[in-house]
C-alpha positions in Angstrom: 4.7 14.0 20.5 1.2 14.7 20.6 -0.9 15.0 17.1 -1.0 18.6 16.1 -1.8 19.9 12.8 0.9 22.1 13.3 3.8 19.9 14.1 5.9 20.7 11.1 7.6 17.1 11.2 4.8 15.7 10.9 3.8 17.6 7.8 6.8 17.4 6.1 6.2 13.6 6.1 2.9 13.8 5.0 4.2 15.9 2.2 7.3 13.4 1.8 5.0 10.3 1.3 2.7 12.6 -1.3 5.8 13.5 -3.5 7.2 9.9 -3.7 3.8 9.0 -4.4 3.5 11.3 -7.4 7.2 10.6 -8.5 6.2 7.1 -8.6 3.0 7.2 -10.1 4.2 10.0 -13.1 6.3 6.8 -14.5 4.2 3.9 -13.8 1.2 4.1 -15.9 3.8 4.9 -18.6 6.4 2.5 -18.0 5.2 -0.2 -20.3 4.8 2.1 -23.2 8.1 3.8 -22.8 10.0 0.0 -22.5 8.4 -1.5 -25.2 7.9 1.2 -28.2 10.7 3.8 -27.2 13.1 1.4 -25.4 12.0 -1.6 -28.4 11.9 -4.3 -25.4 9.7 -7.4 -25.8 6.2 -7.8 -23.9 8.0 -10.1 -21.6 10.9 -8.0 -21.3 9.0 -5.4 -19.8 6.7 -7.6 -17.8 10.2 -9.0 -16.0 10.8 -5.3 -15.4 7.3 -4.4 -13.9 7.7 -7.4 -11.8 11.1 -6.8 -10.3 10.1 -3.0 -9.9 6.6 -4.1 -8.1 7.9 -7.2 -6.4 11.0 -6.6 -5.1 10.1 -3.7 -2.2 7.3 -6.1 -0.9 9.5 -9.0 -0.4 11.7 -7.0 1.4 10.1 -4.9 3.3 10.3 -7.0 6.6 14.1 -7.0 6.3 13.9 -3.0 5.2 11.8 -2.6 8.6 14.4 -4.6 10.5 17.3 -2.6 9.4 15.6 0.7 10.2 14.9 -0.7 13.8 18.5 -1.5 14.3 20.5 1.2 12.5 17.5 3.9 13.2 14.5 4.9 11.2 15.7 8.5 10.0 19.1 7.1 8.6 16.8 4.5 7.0 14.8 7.0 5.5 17.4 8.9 3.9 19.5 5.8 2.9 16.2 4.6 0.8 15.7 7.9 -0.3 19.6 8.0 -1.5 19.0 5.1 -3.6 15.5 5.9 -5.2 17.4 9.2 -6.4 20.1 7.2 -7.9 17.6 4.7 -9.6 15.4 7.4 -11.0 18.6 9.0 -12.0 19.6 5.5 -13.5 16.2 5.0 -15.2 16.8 8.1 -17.1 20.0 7.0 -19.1 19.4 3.0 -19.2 19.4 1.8 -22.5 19.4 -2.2 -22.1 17.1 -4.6 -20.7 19.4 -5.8 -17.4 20.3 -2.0 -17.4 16.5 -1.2 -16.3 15.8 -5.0 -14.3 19.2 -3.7 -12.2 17.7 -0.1 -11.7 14.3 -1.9 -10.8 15.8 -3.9 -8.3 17.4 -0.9 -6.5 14.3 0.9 -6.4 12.5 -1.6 -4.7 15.4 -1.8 -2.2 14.8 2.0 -1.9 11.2 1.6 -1.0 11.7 -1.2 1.6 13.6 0.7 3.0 11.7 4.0 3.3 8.0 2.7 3.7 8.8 1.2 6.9 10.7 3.6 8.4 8.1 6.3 7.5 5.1 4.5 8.6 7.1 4.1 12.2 8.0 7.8 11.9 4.4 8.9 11.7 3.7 6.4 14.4 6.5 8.3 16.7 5.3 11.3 15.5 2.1 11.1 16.9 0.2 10.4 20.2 -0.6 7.1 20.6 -4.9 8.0 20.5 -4.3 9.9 17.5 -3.0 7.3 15.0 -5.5 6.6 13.5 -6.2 10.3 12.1 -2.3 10.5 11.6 -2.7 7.7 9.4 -5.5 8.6 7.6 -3.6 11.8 6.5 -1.0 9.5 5.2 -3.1 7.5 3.2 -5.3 10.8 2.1 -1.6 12.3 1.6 -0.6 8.4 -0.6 -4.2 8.6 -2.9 -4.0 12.3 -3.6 0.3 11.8 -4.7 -1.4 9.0 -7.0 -4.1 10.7 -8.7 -1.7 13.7 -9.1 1.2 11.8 -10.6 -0.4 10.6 -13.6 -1.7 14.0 -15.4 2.1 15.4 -14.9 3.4 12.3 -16.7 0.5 13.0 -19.5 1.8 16.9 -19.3 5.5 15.3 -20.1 4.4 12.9 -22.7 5.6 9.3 -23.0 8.2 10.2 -25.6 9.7 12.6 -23.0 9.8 9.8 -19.6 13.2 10.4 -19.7 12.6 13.8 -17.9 10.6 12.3 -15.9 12.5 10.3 -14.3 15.1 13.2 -13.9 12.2 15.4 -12.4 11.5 12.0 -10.1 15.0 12.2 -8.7 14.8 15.9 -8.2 11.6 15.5 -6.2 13.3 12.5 -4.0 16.3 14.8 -3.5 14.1 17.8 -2.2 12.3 15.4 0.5 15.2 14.1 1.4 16.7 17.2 2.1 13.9 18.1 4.2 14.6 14.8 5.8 17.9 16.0 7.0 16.8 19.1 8.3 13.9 18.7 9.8 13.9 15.4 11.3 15.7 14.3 14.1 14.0 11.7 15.8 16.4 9.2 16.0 18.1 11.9 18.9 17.0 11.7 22.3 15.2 8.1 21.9 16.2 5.5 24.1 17.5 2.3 22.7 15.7 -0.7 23.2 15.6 -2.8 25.9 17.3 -5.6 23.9 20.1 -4.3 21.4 18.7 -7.2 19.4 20.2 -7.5 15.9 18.4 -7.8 12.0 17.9 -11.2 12.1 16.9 -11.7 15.8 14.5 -8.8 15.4 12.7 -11.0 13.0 12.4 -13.6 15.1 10.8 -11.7 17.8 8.5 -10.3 15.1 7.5 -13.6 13.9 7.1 -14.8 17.7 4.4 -12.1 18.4 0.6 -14.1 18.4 -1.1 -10.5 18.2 1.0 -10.1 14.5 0.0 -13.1 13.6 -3.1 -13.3 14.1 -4.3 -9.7 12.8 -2.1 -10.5 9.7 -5.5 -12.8 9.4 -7.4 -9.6 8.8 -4.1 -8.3 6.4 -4.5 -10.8 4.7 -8.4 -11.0 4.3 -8.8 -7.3 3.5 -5.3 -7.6 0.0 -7.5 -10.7 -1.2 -10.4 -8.3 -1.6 -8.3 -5.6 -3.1 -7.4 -8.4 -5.5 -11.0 -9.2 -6.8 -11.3 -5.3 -7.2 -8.5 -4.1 -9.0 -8.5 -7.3 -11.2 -11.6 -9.4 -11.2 -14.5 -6.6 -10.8 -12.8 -4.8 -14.7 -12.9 -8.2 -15.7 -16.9 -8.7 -15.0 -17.3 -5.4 -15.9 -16.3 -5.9 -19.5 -17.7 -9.5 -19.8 -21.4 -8.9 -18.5 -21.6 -5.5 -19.7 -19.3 -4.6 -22.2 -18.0 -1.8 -20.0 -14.8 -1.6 -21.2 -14.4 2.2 -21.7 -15.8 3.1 -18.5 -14.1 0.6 -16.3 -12.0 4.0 -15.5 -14.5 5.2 -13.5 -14.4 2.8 -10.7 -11.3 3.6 -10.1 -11.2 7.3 -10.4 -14.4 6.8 -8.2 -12.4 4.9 -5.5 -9.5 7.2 -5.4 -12.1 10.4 -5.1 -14.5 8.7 -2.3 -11.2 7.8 -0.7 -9.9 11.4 -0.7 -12.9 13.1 0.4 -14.4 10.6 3.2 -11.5 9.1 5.0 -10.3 12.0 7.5 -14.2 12.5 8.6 -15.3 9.1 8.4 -12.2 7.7 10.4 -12.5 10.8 13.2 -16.2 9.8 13.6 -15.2 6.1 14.3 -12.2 6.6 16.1 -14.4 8.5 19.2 -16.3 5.0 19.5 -13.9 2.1 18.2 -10.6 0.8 19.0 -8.7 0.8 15.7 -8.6 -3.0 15.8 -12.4 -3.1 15.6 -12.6 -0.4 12.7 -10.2 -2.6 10.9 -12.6 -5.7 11.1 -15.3 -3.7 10.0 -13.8 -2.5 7.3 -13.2 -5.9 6.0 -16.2 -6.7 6.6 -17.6 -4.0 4.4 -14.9 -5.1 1.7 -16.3 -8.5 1.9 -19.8 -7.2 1.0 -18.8 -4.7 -1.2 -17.4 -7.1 -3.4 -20.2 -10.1 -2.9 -22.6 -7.4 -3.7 -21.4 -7.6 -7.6 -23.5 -10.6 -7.6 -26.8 -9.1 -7.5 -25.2 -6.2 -10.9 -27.7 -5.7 -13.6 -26.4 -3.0 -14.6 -22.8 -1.4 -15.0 -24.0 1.8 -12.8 -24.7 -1.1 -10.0 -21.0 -1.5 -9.8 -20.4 2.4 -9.3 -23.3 3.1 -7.2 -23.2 0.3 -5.0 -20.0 -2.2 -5.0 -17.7 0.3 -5.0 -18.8 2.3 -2.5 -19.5 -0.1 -0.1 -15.9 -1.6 -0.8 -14.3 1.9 -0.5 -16.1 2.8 2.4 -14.7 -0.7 4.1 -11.2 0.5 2.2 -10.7 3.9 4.1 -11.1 2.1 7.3 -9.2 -0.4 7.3 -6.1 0.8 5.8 -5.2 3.5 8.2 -6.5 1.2 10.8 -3.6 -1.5 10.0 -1.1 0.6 10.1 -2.4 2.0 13.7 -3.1 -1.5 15.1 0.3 -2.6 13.8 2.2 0.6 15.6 0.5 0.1 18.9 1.9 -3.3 19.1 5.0 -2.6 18.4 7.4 -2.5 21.2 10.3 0.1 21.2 12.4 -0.3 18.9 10.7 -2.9 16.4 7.9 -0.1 15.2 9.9 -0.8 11.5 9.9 -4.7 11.5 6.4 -4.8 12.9 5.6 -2.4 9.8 7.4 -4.6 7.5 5.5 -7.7 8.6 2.5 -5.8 7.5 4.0 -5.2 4.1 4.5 -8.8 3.8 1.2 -10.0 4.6 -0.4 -7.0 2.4 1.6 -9.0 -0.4 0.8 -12.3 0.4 -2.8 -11.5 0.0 -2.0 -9.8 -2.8 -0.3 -12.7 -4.2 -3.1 -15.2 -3.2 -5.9 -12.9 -4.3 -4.6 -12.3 -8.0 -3.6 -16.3 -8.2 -6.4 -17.9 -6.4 -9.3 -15.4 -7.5 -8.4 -14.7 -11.3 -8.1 -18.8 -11.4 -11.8 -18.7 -9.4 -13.6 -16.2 -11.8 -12.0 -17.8 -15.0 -13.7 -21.3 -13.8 -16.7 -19.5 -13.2 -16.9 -17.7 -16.3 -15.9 -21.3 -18.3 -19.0 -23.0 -15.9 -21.5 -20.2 -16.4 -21.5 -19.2 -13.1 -20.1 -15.7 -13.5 -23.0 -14.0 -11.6 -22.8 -16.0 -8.6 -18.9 -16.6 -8.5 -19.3 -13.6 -5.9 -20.6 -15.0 -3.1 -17.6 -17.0 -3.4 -15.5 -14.2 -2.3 -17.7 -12.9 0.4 -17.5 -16.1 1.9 -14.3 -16.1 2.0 -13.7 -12.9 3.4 -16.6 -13.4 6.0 -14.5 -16.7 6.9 -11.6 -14.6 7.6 -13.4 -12.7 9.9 -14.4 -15.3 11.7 -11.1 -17.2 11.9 -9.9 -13.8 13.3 -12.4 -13.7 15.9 -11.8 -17.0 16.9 -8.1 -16.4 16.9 -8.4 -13.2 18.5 -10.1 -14.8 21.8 -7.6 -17.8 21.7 -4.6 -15.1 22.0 -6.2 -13.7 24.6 -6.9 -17.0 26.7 
């Protein structure tokens, strides 16, 4: 199917991954709150919870793609959806601590089971030159749902999440709904070539040279995210004392990110193959974040660092998910997607770990200015190992 603004599939998924966004994002700012004073669970108590609730769809996201691949992506849409409406529902009435670590755990199983099979659904959906911009409306579609979702959980109040999470379910029910009606793409597609099953599918995936070495990029681009959403507040409020407006890089980020990506990324897409917007973009991640080093001034970090990092951002996040699509073959569009998911966690994981540990040595050693060439370096590196990589796959 061709990319048409008017192909009302297509819409209703862009709508579908705006609402879940929003459900999500009503609860999450809150969630803490809620668990500890209106729940009365410890700090750690609700930390287990955040991290079941967080960690659980990213470590099974390549199995969630797998299972969409071999049982379809629609059904694995509406099965996800199924049980984020029962988790939400769940949320609402849990009253103990394994109560709300069970429900967590079912939600992320919901999610690994949807974000796959939608990413591949906007991937069918589209023409195959179009991706990119289909993309981009998804992850315009993903930023807007999150900047949205918060101010209706403030209209609810934290005392009230419990209607929250009933309105959560309700929104899940009506996409899913939609879901039904409206799509039907698992009809009419020809199997693939290989009736391969879940576990063999991620072999193949694992198998794939191209995967593995763009995950190098994946990778590269999650360990940047890392430094921004936890290291740059952190050097924020230590050099400056910015503590109060550290907001505003992040309300900046999601803004620049909703009103530049659709342009920017149609603009690039007429000259660039989406694998070479991607590198760019971590490129300009890279020196978005390195460029901290030369702050003297909190406005520095808003004027400068964060929109070079966001302008790096917009392009390469559409762009994986394009890159990763085109190679999938038929059939594996979900488990190629899920790979991504993994490696978009592993950097995750190894930017928080290995970067907070980086910045708290270089804050200890006096070096807190300079610590950011560190991280340029090492996203430069990455580039470079994927270059190198990159022409060694294609010997």
């Amino acid at each position: 199917m061709s990319f048409n603004l008017r192909s009302l599939p297509l819409w209703i998924m862009l709508s579908g991954f705006f609402f879940i966004n929003c459900g999500a994002n009503m609860v999450i700012p809150f969630f803490g709150i809620y668990l500890t004073t209106y729940m009365h669970l410890s700090p750690v108590e609700a930390g287990l919870v955040l991290t079941v609730t967080v960690g659980t769809p990213r470590a099974m996201a390549l199995f969630g793609g797998s299972a969409a691949d071999r049982f379809g992506i629609r059904r694995s849409m509406l099965c996800g959806l199924a049980i984020l409406i029962v988790s939400a529902f769940g949320y609402a009435f849990s009253q103990s601590l394994w109560a709300f670590v069970l429900c967590s755990f079912f939600t992320g199983i919901g999610y690994s089971l949807f974000t796959p099979a939608g990413k591949a659904a906007v991937a069918r959906l589209t023409a195959e030159q179009s991706r990119v911009l289909a993309f981009s409306l998804r992850n315009m579609a993903v930023n807007i749902g999150a900047a949205v979702g918060p101010v209706v959980g403030m209209l609810i109040t934290v005392e009230s999440l419990r209607k929250t999470f009933l309105l959560t379910s309700l929104v899940y029910f009506a996409f899913l709904v939609l879901v039904w009606l409206f799509l039907r793409m698992d009809e009419g597609v020809p199997p693939a070539s290989v009736p391969l099953a879940v576990i063999k599918n991620l072999v193949y995936v694992f198998r794939d040279k191209r995967l593995l070495v763009f995950s190098v990029l994946i990778i590269a681009f999650y360990v940047m995210l890392a430094q921004f959403s936890l290291v740059l507040p952190l050097f924020a409020a230590d050099r400056f004392a910015a503590q109060d407006a550290i907001g505003m890089l992040f309300a900046g980020n999601a803004l620049l990110m909703i009103a530049a990506q659709y342009p920017l990324l149609a603009v690039c897409s007429r000259y660039l193959a989406a694998r070479h917007i991607a590198f760019v973009g971590v490129l300009l991640a890279a020196a978005g974040i390195g460029s901290a080093a030369f702050a003297g001034h909190f406005a520095y970090l808003v004027a400068v660092t964060l929109v070079i990092f966001t302008i790096g951002q917009l392009l390469i996040m559409p762009s994986i998910d394009t890159v990763v699509a085109d190679m999938a073959p038929d059939g594996l569009a979900a488990s190629y997607q899920g790979f991504s998911g993994l490696a978009a966690a592993a950097g995750g994981i190894l930017g928080n770990t290995a970067g907070g540990a980086l910045y708290g040595w270089a804050k200890v050693s006096g070096w807190i200015q300079h610590v950011w060439g560190l991280y340029f370096a090492a996203g430069l590196l990455c580039c470079l190992l994927y270059a190198v990589l990159q022409r060694t796959a294609n010997r």
